[in-house]
Steps between C-alpha positions, in 0.01 A plus 500: 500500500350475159131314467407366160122451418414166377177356396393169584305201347219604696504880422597648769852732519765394752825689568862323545804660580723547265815280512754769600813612275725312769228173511601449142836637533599209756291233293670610143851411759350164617422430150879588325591286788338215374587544179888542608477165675321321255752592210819441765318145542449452129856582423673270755257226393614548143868520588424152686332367198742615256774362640342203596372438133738681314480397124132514553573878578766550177279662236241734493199360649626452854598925503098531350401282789664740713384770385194413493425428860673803640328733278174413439421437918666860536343654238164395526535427926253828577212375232521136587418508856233847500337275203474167725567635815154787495731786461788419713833440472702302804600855598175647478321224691771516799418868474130412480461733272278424165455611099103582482277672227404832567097380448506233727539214231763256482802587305521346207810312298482766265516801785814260656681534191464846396591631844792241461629598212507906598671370791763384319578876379415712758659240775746304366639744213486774737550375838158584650580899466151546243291209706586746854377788356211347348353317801598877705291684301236294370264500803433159496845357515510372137776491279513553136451105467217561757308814335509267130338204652310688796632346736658558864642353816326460781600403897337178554371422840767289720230212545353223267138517380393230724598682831381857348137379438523293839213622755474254834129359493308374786417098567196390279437830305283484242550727183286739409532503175606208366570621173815627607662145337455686174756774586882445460778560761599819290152604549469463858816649542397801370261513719708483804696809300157688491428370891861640594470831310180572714660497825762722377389828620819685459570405134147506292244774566162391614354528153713312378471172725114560415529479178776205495274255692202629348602404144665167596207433727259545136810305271458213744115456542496525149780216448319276757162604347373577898368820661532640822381739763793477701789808491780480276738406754323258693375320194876504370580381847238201502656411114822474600422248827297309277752436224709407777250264645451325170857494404523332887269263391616410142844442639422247831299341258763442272813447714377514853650803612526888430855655518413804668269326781 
């Protein structure tokens, strides 16, 4: 299993998996799929339209109109949707696997459309054969698209943000620190990343654990502008139930009930 290292918005490194050779593999099938049916449905709806309208389809401009919108979609299918779709195409996302910058940082248009068009050389023009050894020996599981826009793909968790950052809270808590409405849902999920990585004995050393709740510990206080004498983990712990508790509260108050309760 490969890990990739990525930074975060608040500083601190977090390691994915690496979206394995078959992960993509299986999504680049889902996604010729798609394509396939698409064009099959774009043909038989121009063979309906042509000879439903027929002189409308005698010259030139109905074969450009036909052209047209079974190329472009199939040309451009893979940059469309990772541009409006945050790095996934329909096969990636039923893979649940994800395009991400090697820093941490959002990908941006320009990253989508360099990796897109080396994709169209070392993938399309030669059948995969370069991208396969490319993401075997890279380390990282990048392609050649990947290594000129630094970018990978990454396993995503099989849950949505809401239920990863969800921690049960007790009847008439009151936060702690109420700053907490400052942080985002990305950010308190990466705490619950830092919270799970802490329990994992058998993957991360002791040192490291330290040093990962230690630094997000600091990146938080300072993002919240509070300090602390309570240990890393505990005053993770009491962040994370009090993001909840305000989230609880922001959503009753606005629609009268919280999905998860």
């Amino acid at each position: 299993m490969q890990l990739v290292r990525i930074r975060t918005a608040q500083n601190v490194d977090v390691e994915y998996e690496v979206a394995s050779i078959g992960d993509r593999i299986v999504a680049a099938v889902l996604d010729m799929v798609i394509v396939l049916l698409y064009v099959l449905a774009i043909i038989l709806l121009w063979v309906f339209v042509a000879t439903t309208f027929e002189p409308t389809f005698s010259d030139g401009f109905g074969v450009v109109l036909i052209i047209v919108t079974l190329a472009v979609p199939t040309m451009f299918y893979h940059l469309i949707f990772e541009v409006f779709n945050n790095g996934q195409s329909l096969g990636k996302k039923i893979r649940k696997i994800r395009v991400v910058k090697i820093d941490g940082s959002q990908p941006s248009i320009g990253s989508y459309i360099l990796r897109w068009l080396i994709r169209l050389i070392e993938v399309d023009l030669m059948s995969g054969a370069v991208a396969l050894v490319a993401i075997l020996i890279s380390g990282k599981g990048q392609r050649l698209g990947d290594m000129a826009a630094k970018t990978t793909v990454i396993r995503l968790i099989g849950h949505n943000l809401d239920d990863t950052i969800f921690t049960p809270i007790e009847a008439g808590y009151v936060p702690v620190f109420p700053q907490v409405s400052q942080l985002t849902d990305q950010d308190v999920s990466t705490i619950k990343e830092v919270l799970d990585v802490s329990t994992n004995r058998k993957t991360y050393s002791k040192e490291t654990q330290q040093e990962l709740l230690d630094k997000t510990k600091s990146s938080i206080q300072n993002r919240l502008d509070v300090q602390s004498d309570l240990p890393p983990q505990d005053f993770l712990s009491t962040v994370l139930k009090d993001y909840n508790a305000v989230k609880w509260k922001r959503s009753t108050m606005g629609s009268g009930s919280f999905r998860h309760l």
